[in-house]
N, C-alpha and C positions, 0 to 999 in steps of 0.2 A: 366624446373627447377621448383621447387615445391615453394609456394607462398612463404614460411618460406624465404628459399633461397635468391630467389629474394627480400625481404624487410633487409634482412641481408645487400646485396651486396649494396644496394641501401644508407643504411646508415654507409657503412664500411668508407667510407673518411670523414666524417664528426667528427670533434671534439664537446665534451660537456661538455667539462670541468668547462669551462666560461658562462654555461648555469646559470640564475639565476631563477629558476624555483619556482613558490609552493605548496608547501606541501600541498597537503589535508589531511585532519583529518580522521579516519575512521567513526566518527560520519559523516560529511558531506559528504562521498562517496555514490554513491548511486549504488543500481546492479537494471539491469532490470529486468523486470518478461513478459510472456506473458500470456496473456488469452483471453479464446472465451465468447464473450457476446450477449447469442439471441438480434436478430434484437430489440426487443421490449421494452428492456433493454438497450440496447445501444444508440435507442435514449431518452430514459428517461435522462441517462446520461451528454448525450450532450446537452439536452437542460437545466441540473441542470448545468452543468459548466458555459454555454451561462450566463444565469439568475446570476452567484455566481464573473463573470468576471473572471473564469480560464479556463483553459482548461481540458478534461476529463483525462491525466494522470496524471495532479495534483490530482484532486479530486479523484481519485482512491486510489492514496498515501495516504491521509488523510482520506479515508475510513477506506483504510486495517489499518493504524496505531489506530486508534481510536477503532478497532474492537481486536484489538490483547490485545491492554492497557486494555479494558473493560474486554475480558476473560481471562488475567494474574490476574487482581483484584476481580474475579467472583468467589465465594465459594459457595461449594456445602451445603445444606442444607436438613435435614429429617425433614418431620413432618407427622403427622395422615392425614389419607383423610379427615376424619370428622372435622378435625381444617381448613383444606383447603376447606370441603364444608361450614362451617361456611364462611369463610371469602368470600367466592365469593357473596353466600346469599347478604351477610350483604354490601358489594358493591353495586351488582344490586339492592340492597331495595334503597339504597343513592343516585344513579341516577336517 
């Protein structure tokens, strides 16, 4: 019997009617993601969560959130090179 099945049959006598359950909000649902993170990388990671008191798929969350918010509010802008070599000059002279 194929797993569907069996998780069917398993809760076919059970009633839920009377279940008083809650709601989650779609804001607080959360989906997972997977990803590969060189070794080298990974434990950078784990010892920023260690040092921040979370764990590394919190700080991941709050990574990617903080990185999405920044390039939804990030506008592209045009200027000259020459306004752009002024400006770098006039930095490195300031340091």
């Amino acid at each position: 019997m194929r797993k569907r099945g069996l998780a069917e049959q398993a809760l076919a006598g059970l009633d839920f009617t009377e279940v008083d359950g809650e709601v989650v909000e779609a804001s607080r649902a959360k989906v997972v993601h997977s990803a590969r993170i060189p070794p080298h990388y990974s434990e950078q990671l784990e010892a920023e969560a260690t040092r921040l008191g979370t764990n590394p798929s919190a700080l991941i969350c709050e990574y990617v959130i903080e990185a999405l918010n920044r390039a939804r509010q990030d506008e592209v802008v045009t200027l000259r090179r020459s306004d752009l070599q002024r400006a770098i000059e006039k930095v490195i002279k300031a340091a």
